[in-house]
PyMOL commands that place a pseudoatom at each C-alpha (Angstrom):
pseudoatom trace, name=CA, resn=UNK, resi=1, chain=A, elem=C, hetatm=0, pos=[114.013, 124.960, 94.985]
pseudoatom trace, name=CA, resn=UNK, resi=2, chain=A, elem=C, hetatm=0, pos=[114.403, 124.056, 98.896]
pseudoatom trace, name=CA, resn=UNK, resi=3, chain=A, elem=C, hetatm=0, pos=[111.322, 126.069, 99.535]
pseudoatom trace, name=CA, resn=UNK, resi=4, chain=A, elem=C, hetatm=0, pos=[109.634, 124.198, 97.316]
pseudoatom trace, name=CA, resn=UNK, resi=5, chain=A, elem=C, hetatm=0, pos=[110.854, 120.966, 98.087]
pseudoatom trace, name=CA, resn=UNK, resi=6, chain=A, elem=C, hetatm=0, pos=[109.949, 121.323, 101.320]
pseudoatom trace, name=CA, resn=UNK, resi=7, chain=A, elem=C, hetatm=0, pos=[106.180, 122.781, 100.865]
pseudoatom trace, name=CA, resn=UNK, resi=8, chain=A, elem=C, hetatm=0, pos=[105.843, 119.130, 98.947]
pseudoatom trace, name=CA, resn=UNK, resi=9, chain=A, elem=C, hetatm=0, pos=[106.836, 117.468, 101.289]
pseudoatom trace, name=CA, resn=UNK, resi=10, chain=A, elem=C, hetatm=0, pos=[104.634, 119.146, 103.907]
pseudoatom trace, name=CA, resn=UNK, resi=11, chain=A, elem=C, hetatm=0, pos=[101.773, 118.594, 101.347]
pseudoatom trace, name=CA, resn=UNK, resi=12, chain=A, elem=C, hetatm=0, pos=[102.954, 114.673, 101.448]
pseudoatom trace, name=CA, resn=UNK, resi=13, chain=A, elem=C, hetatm=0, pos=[102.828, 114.745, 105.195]
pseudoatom trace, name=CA, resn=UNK, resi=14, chain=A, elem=C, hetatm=0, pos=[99.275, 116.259, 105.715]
pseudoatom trace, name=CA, resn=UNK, resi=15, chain=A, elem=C, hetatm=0, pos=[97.492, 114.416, 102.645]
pseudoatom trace, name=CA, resn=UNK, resi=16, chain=A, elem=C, hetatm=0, pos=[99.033, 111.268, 104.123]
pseudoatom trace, name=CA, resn=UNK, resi=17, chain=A, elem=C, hetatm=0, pos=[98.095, 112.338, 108.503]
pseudoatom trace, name=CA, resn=UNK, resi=18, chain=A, elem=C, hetatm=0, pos=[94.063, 113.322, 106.813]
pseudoatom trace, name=CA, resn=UNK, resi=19, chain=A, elem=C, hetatm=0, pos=[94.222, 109.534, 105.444]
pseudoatom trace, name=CA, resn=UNK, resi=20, chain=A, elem=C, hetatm=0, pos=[95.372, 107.914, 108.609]
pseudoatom trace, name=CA, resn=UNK, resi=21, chain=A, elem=C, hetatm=0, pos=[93.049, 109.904, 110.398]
pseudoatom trace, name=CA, resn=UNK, resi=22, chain=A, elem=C, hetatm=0, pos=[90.152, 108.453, 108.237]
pseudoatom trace, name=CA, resn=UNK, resi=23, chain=A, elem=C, hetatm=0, pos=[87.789, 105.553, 109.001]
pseudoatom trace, name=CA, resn=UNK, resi=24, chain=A, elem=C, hetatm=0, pos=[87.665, 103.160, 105.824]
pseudoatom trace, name=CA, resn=UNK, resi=25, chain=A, elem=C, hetatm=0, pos=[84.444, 101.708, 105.014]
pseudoatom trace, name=CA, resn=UNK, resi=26, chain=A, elem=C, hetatm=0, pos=[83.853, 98.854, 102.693]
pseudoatom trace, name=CA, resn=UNK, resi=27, chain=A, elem=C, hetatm=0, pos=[80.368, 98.408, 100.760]
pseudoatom trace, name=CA, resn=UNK, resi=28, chain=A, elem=C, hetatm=0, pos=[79.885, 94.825, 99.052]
pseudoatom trace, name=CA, resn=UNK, resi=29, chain=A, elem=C, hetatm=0, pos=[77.409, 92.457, 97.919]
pseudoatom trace, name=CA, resn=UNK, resi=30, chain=A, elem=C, hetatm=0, pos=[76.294, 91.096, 94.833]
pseudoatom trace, name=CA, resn=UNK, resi=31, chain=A, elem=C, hetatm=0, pos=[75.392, 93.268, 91.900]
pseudoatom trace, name=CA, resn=UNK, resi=32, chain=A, elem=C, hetatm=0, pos=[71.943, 94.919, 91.826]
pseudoatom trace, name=CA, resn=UNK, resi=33, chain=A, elem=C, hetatm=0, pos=[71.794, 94.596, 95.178]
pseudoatom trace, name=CA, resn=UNK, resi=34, chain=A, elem=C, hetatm=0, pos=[71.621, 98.352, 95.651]
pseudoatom trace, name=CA, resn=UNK, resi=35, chain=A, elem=C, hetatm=0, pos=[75.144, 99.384, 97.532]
pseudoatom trace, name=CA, resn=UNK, resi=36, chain=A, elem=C, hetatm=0, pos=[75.281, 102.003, 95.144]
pseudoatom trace, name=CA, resn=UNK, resi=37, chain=A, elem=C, hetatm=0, pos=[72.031, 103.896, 95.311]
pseudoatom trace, name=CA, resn=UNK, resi=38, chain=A, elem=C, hetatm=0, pos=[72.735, 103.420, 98.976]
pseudoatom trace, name=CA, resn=UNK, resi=39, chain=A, elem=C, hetatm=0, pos=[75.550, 106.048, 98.997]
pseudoatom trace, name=CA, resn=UNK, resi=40, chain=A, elem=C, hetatm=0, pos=[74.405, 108.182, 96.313]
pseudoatom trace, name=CA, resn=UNK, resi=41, chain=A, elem=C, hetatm=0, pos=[71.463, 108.750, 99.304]
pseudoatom trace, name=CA, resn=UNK, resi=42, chain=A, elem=C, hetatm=0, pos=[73.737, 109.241, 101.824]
pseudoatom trace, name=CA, resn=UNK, resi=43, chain=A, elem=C, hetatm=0, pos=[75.603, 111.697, 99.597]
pseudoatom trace, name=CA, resn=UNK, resi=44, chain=A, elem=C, hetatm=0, pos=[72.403, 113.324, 98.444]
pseudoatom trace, name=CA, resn=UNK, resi=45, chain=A, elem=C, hetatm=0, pos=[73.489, 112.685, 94.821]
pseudoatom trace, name=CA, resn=UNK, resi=46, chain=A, elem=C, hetatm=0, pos=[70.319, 110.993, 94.166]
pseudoatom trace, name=CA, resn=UNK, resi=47, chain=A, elem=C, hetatm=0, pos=[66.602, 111.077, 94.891]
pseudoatom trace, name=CA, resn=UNK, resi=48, chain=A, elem=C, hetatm=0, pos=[64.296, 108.395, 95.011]
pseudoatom trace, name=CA, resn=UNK, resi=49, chain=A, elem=C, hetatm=0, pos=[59.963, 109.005, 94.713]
pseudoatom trace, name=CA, resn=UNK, resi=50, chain=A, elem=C, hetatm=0, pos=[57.698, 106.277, 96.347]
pseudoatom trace, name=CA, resn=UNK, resi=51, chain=A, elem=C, hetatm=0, pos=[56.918, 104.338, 93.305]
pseudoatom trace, name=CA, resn=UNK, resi=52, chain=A, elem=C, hetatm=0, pos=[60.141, 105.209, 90.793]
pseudoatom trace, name=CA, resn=UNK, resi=53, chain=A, elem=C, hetatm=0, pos=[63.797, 104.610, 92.286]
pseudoatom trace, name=CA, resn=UNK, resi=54, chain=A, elem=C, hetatm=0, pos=[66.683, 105.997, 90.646]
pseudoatom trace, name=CA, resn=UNK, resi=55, chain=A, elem=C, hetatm=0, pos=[67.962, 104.454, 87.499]
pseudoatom trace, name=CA, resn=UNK, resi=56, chain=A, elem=C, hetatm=0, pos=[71.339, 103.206, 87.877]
pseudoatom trace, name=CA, resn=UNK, resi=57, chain=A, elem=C, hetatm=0, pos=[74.636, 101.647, 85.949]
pseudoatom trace, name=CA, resn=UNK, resi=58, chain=A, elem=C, hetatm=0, pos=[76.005, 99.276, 87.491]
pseudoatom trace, name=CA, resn=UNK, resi=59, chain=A, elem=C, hetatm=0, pos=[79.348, 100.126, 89.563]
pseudoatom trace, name=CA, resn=UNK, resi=60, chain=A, elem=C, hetatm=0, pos=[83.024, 99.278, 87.558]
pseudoatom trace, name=CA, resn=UNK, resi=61, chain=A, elem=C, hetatm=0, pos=[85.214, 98.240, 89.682]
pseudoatom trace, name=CA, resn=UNK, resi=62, chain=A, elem=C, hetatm=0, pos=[85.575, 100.774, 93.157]
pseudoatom trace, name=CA, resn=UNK, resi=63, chain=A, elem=C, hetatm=0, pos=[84.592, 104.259, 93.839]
pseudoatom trace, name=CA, resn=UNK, resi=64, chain=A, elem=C, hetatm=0, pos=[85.650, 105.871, 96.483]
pseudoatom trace, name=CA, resn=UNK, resi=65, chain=A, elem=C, hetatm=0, pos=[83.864, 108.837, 98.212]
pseudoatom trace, name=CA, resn=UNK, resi=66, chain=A, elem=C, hetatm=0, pos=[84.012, 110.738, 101.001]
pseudoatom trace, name=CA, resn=UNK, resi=67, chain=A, elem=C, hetatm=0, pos=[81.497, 111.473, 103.688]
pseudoatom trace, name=CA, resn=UNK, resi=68, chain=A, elem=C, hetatm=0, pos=[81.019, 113.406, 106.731]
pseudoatom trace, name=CA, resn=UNK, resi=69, chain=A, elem=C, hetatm=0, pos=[83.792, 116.171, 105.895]
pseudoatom trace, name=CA, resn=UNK, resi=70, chain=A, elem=C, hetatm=0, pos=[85.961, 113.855, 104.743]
pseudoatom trace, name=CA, resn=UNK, resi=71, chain=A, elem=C, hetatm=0, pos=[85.804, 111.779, 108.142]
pseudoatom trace, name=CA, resn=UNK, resi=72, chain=A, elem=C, hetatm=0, pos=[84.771, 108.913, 106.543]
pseudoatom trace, name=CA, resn=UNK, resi=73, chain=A, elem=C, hetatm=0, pos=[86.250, 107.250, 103.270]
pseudoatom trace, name=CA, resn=UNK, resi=74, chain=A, elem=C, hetatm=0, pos=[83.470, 105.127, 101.382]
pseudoatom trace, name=CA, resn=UNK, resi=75, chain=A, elem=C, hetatm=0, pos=[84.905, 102.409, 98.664]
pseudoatom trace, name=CA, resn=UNK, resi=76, chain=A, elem=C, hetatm=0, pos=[81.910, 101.476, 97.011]
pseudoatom trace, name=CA, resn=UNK, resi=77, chain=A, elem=C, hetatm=0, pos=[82.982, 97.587, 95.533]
pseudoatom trace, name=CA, resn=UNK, resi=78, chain=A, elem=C, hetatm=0, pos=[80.854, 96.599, 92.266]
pseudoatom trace, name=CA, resn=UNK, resi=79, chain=A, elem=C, hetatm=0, pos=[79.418, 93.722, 92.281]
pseudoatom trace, name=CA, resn=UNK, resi=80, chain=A, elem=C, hetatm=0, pos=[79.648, 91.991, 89.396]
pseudoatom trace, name=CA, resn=UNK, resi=81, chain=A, elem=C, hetatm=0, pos=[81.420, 88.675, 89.119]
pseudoatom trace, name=CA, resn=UNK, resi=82, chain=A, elem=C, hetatm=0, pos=[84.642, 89.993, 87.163]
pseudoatom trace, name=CA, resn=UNK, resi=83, chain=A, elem=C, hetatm=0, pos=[85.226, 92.788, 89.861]
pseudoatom trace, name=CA, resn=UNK, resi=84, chain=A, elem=C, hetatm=0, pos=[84.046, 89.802, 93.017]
pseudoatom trace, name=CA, resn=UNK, resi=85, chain=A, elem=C, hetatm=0, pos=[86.967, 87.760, 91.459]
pseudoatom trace, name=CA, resn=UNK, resi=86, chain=A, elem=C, hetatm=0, pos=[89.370, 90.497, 91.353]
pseudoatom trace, name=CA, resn=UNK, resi=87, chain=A, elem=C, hetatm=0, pos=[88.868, 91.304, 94.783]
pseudoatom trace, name=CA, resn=UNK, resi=88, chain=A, elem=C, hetatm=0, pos=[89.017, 87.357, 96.201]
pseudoatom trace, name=CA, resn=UNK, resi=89, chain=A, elem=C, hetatm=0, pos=[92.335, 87.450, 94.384]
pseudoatom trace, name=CA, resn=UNK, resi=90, chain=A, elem=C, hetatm=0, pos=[93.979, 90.421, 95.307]
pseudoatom trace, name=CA, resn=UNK, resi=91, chain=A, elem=C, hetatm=0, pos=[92.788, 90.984, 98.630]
pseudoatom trace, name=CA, resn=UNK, resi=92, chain=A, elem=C, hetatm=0, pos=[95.616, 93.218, 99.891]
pseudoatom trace, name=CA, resn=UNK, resi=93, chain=A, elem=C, hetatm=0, pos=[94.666, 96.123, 97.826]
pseudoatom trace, name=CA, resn=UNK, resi=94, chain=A, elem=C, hetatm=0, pos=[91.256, 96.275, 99.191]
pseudoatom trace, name=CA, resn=UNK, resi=95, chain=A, elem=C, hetatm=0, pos=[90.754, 94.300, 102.531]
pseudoatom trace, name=CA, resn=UNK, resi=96, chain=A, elem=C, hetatm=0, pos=[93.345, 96.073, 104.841]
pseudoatom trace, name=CA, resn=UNK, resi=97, chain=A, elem=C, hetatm=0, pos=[93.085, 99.211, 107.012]
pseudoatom trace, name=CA, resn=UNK, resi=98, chain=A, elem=C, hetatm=0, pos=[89.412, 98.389, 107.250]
pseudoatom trace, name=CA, resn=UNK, resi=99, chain=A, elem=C, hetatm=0, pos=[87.244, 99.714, 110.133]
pseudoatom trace, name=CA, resn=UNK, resi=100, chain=A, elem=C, hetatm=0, pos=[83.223, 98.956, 108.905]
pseudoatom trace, name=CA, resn=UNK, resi=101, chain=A, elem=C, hetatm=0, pos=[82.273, 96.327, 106.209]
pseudoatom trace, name=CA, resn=UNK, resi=102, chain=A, elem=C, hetatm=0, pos=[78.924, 96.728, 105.246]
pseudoatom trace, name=CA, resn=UNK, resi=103, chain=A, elem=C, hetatm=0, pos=[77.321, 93.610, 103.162]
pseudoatom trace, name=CA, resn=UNK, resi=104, chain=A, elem=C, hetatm=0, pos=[74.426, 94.129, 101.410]
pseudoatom trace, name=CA, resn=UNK, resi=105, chain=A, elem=C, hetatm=0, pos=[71.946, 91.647, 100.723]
pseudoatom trace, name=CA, resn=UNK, resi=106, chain=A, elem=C, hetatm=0, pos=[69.244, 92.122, 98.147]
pseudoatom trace, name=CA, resn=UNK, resi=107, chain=A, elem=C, hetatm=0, pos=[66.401, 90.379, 100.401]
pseudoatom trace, name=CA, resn=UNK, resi=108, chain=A, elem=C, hetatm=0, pos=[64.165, 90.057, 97.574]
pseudoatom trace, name=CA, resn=UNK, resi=109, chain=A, elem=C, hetatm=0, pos=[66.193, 88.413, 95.405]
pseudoatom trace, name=CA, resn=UNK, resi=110, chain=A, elem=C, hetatm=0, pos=[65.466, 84.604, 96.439]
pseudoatom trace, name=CA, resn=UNK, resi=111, chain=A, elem=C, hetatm=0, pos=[67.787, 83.083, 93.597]
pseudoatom trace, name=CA, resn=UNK, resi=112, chain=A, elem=C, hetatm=0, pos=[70.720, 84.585, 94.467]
pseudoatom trace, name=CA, resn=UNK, resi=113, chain=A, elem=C, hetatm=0, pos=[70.770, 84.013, 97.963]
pseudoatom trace, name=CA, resn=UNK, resi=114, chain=A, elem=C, hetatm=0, pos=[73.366, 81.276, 97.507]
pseudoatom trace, name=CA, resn=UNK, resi=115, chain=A, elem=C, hetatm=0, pos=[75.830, 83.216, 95.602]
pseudoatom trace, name=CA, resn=UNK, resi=116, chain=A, elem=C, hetatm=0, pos=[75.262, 86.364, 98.053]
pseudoatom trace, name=CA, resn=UNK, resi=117, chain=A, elem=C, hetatm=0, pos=[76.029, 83.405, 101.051]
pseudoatom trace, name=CA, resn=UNK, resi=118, chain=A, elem=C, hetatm=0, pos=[79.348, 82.381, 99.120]
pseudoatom trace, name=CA, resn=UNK, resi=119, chain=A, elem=C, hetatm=0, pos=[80.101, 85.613, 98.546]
pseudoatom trace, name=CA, resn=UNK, resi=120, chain=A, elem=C, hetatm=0, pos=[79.937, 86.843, 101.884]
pseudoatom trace, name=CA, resn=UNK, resi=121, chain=A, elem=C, hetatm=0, pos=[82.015, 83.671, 103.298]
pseudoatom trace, name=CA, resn=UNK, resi=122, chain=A, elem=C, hetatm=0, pos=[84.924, 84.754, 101.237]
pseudoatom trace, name=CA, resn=UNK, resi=123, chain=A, elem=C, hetatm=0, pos=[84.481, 88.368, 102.182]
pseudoatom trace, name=CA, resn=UNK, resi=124, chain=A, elem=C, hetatm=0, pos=[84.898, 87.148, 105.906]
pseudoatom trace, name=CA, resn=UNK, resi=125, chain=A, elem=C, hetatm=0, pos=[87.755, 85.150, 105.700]
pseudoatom trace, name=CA, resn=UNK, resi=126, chain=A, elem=C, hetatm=0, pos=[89.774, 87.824, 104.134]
pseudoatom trace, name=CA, resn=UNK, resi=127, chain=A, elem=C, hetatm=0, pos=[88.597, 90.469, 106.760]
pseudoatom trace, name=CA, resn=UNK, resi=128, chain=A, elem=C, hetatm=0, pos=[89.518, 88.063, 109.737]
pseudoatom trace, name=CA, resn=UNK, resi=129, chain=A, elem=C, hetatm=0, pos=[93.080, 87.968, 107.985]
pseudoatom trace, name=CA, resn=UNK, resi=130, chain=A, elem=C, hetatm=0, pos=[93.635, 91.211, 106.785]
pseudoatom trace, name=CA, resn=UNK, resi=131, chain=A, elem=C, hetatm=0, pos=[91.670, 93.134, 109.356]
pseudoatom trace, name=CA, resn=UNK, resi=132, chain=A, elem=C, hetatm=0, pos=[90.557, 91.463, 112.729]
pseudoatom trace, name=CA, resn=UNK, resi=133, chain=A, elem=C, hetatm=0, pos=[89.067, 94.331, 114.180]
pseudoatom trace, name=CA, resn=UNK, resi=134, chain=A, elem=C, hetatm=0, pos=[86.643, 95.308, 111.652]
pseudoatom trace, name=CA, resn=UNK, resi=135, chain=A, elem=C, hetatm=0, pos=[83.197, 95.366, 112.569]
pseudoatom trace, name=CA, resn=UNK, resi=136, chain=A, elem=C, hetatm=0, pos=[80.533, 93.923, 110.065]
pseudoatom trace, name=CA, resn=UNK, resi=137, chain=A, elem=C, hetatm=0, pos=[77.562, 95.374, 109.609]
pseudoatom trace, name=CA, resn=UNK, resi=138, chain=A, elem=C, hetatm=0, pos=[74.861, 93.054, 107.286]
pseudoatom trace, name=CA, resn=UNK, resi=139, chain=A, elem=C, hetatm=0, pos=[72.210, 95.049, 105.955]
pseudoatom trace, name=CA, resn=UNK, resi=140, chain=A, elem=C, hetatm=0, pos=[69.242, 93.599, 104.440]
pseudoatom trace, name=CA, resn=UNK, resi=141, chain=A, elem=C, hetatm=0, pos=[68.171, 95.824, 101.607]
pseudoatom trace, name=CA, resn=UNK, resi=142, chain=A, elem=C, hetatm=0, pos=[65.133, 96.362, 99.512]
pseudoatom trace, name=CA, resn=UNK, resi=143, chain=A, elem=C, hetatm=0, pos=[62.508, 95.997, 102.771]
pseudoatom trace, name=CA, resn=UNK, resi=144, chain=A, elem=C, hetatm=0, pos=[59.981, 98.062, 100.482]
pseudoatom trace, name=CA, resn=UNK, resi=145, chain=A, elem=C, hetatm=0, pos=[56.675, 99.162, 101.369]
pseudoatom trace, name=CA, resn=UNK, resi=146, chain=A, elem=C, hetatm=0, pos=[54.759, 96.855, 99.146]
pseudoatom trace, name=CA, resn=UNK, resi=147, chain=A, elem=C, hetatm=0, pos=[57.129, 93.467, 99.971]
pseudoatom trace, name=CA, resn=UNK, resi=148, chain=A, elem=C, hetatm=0, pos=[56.135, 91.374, 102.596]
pseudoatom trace, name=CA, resn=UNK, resi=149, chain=A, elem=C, hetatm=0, pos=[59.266, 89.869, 104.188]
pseudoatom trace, name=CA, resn=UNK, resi=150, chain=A, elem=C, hetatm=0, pos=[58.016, 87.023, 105.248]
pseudoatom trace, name=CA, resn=UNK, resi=151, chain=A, elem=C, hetatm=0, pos=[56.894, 85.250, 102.150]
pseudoatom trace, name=CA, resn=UNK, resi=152, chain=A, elem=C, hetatm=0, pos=[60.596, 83.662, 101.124]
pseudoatom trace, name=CA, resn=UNK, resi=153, chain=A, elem=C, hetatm=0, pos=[62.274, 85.178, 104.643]
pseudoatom trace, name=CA, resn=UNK, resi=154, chain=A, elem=C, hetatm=0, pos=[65.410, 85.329, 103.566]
pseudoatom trace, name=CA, resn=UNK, resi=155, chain=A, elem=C, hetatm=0, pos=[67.047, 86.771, 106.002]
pseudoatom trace, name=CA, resn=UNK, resi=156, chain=A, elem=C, hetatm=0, pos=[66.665, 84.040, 107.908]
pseudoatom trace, name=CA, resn=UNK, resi=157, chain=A, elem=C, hetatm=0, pos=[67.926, 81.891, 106.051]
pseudoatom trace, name=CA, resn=UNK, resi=158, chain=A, elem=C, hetatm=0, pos=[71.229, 83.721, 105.009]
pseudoatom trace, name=CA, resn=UNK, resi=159, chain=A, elem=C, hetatm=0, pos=[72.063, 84.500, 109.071]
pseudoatom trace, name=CA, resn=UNK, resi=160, chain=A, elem=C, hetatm=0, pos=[71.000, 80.572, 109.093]
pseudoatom trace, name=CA, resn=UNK, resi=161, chain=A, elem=C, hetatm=0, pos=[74.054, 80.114, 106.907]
pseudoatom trace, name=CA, resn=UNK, resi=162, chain=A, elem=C, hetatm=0, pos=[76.457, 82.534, 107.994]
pseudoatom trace, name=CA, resn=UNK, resi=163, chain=A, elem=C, hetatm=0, pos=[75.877, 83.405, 111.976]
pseudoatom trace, name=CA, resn=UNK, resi=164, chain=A, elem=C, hetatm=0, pos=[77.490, 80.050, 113.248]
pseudoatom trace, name=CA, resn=UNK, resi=165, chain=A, elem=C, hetatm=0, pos=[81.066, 81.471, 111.621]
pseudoatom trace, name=CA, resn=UNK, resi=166, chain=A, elem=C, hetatm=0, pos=[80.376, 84.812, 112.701]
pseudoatom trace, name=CA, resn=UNK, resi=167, chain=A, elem=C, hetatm=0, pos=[80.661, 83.644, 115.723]
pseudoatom trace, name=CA, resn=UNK, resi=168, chain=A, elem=C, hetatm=0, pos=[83.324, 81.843, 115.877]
pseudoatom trace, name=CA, resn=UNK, resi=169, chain=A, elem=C, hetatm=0, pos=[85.176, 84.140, 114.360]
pseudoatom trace, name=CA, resn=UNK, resi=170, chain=A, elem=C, hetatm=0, pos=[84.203, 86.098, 116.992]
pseudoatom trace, name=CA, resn=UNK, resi=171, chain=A, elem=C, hetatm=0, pos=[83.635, 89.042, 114.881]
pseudoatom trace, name=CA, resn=UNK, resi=172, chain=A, elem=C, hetatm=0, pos=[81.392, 91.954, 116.284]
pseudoatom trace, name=CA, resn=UNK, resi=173, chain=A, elem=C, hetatm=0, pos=[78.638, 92.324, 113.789]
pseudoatom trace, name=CA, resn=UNK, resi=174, chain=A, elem=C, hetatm=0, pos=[75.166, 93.887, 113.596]
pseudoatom trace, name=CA, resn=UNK, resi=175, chain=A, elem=C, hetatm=0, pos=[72.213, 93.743, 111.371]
pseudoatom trace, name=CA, resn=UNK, resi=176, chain=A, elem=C, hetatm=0, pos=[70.001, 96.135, 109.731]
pseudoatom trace, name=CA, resn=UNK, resi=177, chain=A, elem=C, hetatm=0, pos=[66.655, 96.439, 107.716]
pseudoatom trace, name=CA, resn=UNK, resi=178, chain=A, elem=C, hetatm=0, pos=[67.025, 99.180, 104.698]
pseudoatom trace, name=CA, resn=UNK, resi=179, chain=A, elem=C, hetatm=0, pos=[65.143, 100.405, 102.125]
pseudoatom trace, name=CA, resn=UNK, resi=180, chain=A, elem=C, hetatm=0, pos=[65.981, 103.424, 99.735]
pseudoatom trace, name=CA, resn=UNK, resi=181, chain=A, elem=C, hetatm=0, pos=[62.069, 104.338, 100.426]
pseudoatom trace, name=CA, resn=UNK, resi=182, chain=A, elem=C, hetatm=0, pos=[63.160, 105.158, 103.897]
pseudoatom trace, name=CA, resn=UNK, resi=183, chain=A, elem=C, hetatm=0, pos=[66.027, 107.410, 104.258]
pseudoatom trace, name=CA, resn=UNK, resi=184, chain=A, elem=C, hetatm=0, pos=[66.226, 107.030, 108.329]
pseudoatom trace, name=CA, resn=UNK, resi=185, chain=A, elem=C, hetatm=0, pos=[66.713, 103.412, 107.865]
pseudoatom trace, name=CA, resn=UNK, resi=186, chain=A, elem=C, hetatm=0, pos=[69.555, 104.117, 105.853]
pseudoatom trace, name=CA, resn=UNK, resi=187, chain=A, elem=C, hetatm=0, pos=[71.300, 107.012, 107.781]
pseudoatom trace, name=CA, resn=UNK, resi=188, chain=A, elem=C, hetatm=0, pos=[70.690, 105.114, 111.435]
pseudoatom trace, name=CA, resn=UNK, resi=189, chain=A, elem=C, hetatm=0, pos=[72.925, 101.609, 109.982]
pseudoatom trace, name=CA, resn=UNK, resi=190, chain=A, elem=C, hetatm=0, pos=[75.803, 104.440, 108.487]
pseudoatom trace, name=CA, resn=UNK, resi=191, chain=A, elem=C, hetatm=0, pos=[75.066, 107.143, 111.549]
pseudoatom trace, name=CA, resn=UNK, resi=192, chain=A, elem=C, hetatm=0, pos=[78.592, 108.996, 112.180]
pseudoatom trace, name=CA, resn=UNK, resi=193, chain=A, elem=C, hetatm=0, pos=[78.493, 108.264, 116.124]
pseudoatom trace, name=CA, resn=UNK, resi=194, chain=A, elem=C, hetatm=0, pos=[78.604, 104.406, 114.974]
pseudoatom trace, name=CA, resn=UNK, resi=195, chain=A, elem=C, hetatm=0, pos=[81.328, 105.091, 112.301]
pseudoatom trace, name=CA, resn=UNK, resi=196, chain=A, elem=C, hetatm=0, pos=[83.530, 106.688, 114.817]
pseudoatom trace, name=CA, resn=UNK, resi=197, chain=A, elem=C, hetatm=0, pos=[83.796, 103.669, 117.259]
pseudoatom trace, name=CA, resn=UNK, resi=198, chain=A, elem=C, hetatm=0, pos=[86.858, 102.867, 118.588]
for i in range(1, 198): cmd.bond("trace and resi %d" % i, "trace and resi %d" % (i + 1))
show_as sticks, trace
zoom trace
């Protein structure tokens, strides 16, 4: 029974050191926006042709995944407004311990650009409270091949909205221009030497 008791409790100790030792990334935005599909790529679970991408259900609540041998702990946040709520409400059981929050914003979804803005605000005041030192990363998703960015250019307007209390927050943050039709433009925002910044 000692032996035993004490090979669970060196279990306990390494499960909990691999954890510690992990980098937790966050994945949000609104739903449909493609966070998702964005993972699935980076875990090769899903392949996309030029003119089909994948079909997809939309997310329930988290999923967390691993990536880069386990270096690098993914929670994947749905989307939808039930699961946005939850999250607002209950921040401390999703908003600490964080090291990269990644925003995605469906640029080609002009309608919602004020709900993604909202969204976003409330994201960043629980990060600056919960975890200070996270780095944001915004990226703008869905810059297709056939859609010309500059016809609604939202981007501008959302960093329009949101860049004045970026920085003063003082927040580090970055931008980046994705597309599922591109896999390099995916890897380069979520590359491991950026992940594994102090």
């Amino acid at each position: 029974m000692k032996i035993n008791k004490i090979k669970e409790i060196n279990y306990k100790m390494e499960n909990t050191n691999n954890q510690e030792q992990q980098r937790k990334i966050v994945v949000l935005g609104l739903e449909n926006a493609g966070k998702t599909t964005i993972v699935d790529l980076l875990k090769q679970e899903t392949s996309v042709t030029l003119r089909k991408p994948p079909d997809m259900n939309p997310t329930k609540g988290v999923e967390r995944r691993s990536l880069f041998d386990g270096k690098i702990m993914i929670w994947d946040l749905g989307g939808q407004e039930i699961y946005r709520n939850e999250y607002l409400a209950n921040p401390e059981s999703y908003f600490k311990k964080i090291s990269f929050c990644y925003y995605v914003v469906d640029i080609q979804d002009y309608y919602r650009l004020f709900p993604s803005t909202m969204y976003f605000m409330g994201v960043l005041n629980l990060i600056k409270k919960y975890c200070p030192h996270a780095r944001i990363v915004l990226l703008f998703h869905k810059m297709d091949p056939d859609f010309n960015p500059d016809k609604k250019n939202l981007k501008e307007k959302f960093m329009e909205k949101i860049e004045p209390f970026l920085r003063e927050s003082n927040m580090p943050f970055e931008s980046f221009e994705t597309t599922i039709f591109d896999i390099n433009s995916i890897k380069t925002a979520f590359s491991l030497e950026r992940l594994l910044i102090s």
